[in-house]
C-alpha positions in Angstrom: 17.0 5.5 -0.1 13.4 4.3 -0.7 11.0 6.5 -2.3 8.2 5.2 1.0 7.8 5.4 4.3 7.9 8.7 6.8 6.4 11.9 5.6 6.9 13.7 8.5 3.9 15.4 8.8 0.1 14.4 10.6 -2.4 15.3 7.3 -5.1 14.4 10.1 -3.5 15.3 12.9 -2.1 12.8 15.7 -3.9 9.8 16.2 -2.2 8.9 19.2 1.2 8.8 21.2 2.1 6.1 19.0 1.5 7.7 16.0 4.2 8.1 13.9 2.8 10.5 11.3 2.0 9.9 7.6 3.2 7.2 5.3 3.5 7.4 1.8 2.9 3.8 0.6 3.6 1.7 -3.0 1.8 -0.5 -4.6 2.7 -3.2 -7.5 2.6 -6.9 -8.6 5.3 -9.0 -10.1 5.2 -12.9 -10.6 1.5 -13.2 -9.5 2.5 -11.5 -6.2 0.5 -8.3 -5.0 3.8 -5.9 -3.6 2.9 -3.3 -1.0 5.9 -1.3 0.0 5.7 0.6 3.3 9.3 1.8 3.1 9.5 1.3 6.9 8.3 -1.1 9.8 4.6 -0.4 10.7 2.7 -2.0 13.1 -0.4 -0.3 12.0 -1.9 2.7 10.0 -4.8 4.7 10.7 -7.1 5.5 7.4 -10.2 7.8 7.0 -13.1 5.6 5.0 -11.4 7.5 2.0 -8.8 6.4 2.4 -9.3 2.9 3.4 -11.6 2.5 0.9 -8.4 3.4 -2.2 -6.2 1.2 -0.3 -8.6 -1.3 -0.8 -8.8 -0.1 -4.6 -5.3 -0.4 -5.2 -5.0 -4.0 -3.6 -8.1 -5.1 -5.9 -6.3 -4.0 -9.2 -2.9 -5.1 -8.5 -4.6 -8.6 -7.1 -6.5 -8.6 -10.4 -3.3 -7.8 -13.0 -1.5 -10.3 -11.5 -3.9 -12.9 -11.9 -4.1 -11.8 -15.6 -0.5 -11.9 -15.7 -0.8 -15.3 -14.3 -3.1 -16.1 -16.9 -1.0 -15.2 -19.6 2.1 -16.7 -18.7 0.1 -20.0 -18.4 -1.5 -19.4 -21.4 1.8 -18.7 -23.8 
């Protein structure tokens, strides 16, 4: 069973009829690839600024160690 996807709950409430309620999401890289796990299908998610703003956090780093692991493997 993954450790992502349905929480179950609405932290902000329901969007919309659609709205499937929170999502708990992962984040990684391996071989220069930036790895976001939704743990589910997901035609969209809904994000406060906050939160928008620390998903786009966690892309940046994970896009930036894999380019220095790319780096290094090229390197050695």
């Amino acid at each position: 069973m993954s450790q992502f996807g349905a929480t179950g709950d609405y932290p902000h409430g329901k969007m919309n009829e659609e709205d499937e309620g929170g999502l708990l999401v992962g984040f990684t890289h391996d071989k220069g690839k930036v790895i976001i796990n939704f743990g589910k299908p997901c035609a969209w998610i809904g994000l406060s600024p906050e939160e928008a703003f620390g998903f786009a956090r966690l892309i940046a780093e994970h896009a930036r160690d894999a380019m220095k692991d790319i780096t290094e493997s090229n390197d050695g």
